[in-house]
C-alpha positions, 0 to 999 in steps of 0.5 A: 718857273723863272729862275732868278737869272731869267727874271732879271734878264727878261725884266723889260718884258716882264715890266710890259703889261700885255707880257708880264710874268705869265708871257715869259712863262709863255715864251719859255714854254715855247718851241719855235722852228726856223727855217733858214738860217740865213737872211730873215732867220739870223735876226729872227733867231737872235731876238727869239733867243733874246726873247727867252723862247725856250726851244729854237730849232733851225733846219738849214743845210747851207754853210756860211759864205763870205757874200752872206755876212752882209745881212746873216748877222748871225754869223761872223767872219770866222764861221765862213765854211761852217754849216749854219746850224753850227755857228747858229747854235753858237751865237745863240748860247753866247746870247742866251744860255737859257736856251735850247738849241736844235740844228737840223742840218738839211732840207726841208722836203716833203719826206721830213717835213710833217716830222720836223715840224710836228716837233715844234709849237710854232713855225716860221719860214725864212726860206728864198725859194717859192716851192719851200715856202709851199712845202711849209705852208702845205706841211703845217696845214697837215701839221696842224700847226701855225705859220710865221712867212715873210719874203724878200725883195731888193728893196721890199719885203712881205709877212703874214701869218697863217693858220689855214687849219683853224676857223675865225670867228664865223666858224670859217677856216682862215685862209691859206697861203695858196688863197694868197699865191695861188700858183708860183711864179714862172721860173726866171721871173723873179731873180735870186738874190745872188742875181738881183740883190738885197738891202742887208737892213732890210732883211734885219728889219724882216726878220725882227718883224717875224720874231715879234709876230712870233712872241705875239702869236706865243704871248697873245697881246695885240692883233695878229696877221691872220688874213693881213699882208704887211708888205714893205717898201724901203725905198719910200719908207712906207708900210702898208696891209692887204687883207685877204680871204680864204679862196673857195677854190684853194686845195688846202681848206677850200668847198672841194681839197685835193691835197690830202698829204704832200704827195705833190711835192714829190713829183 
């Protein structure tokens, strides 16, 4: 049930016909985990706990840096050498207070992760490193749970959803996120942001787009990115998808696994 303050708050959602009342009850019910709370997890988390998301949960070991007020919106000048978990949490119950908040101040590693993320309905990974974003996507497969990711660039951006432990309509497990990067690349060949750079509005524009995946995928309306990658340019402005398919050969859901827990991510 909503209670009489949150039908107010969340009138403009409940007026939309593919949300309405039974879509917020939804939102409400849901459990969502971030991980980072950094460039695509600040506006993420702001507009989930907008949104009415019942339990947020972030797993972030980092404090707040000076150079991070650029683009995490979710932290504010005094926050600099607080953990980000804290100030997160703060943010959130300013915003919204119908909101439970969990902060798992660490790393995601292959020893925590089946557990953390066992916990929560629906994961989304904001995290800057190629072997977190396979850890997540290796740990919901086992998990059995669904997978918001989005990446990064100086002046581009990519999002797609995963469900690699559910079949599609031909009874077909749906793709990976190794069908899609089946191995990474090098090291030193994609430059970290402290390096390279990034558009702070660009990462704002990212992280709200998870967050709307993430009501899609809770809500149910519309079309999600199962098999689609949105990818961004901002230079040009342009928006554009790729459609891809699950890999016979991936190690995940392919003809023949190999991985059957995530031992490889202790080596």
């Amino acid at each position: 049930m909503l209670s009489p303050d949150e039908l107010e708050r969340y009138a403009r959602h409940i007026v939309l016909r593919d949300v309405g009342g039974p879509g917020q009850a939804a939102l409400k019910r849901a459990s969502v985990l971030v991980i980072g709370a950094g460039g695509l997890g600040a506006p993420a988390l702001m507009y989930l706990a907008a949104a009415g998301v019942g339990t947020l949960g972030v797993v972030d070991d980092d404090v707040v840096s000076l150079s991070n007020l650029q683009r995490q919106v979710i932290h504010t000048t005094p926050d600099i050498g607080r953990h980000k978990v804290e100030s997160a949490a703060e943010r959130i119950a300013e915003l919204n207070p119908h909101v439970r908040f969990v902060g798992h101040a660490t790393w995601l590693n292959a020893d925590n992760a089946l557990s953390l993320i066992g916990d929560y309905d629906l994961v989304l990974d904001g995290s800057d490193n190629f072997s977190t974003r396979y850890l997540a996507s290796d740990a919901c497969f086992f998990a059995k749970r669904p997978l918001i990711t989005a990446a990064l660039g100086t002046f581009d951006g990519s999002l797609t959803t995963i469900r690699a432990h559910e079949t599609n309509e031909q009874g077909e497990f749906n793709p990976t996120y190794r069908c899609l990067f089946p191995e990474p690349p090098p090291p030193g060949t994609v430059p970290a942001c402290a390096e390279a750079g990034v558009m702070g509005a660009l990462a704002g524009v990212m992280g709200s787009m998870m967050a709307l995946e993430a009501i899609r995928e809770i809500v149910g309306f519309g079309e999600g990115l199962v098999g689609r990658l949105l990818m961004i340019d901002a230079r040009a402005m342009r928006f554009e998808t790729l459609r891809y398919a699950r890999d016979p050969a991936n190690p995940l859901n392919g003809d023949g696994p190999v991985f059957e827990d995530l031992s490889v991510h202790r080596e």
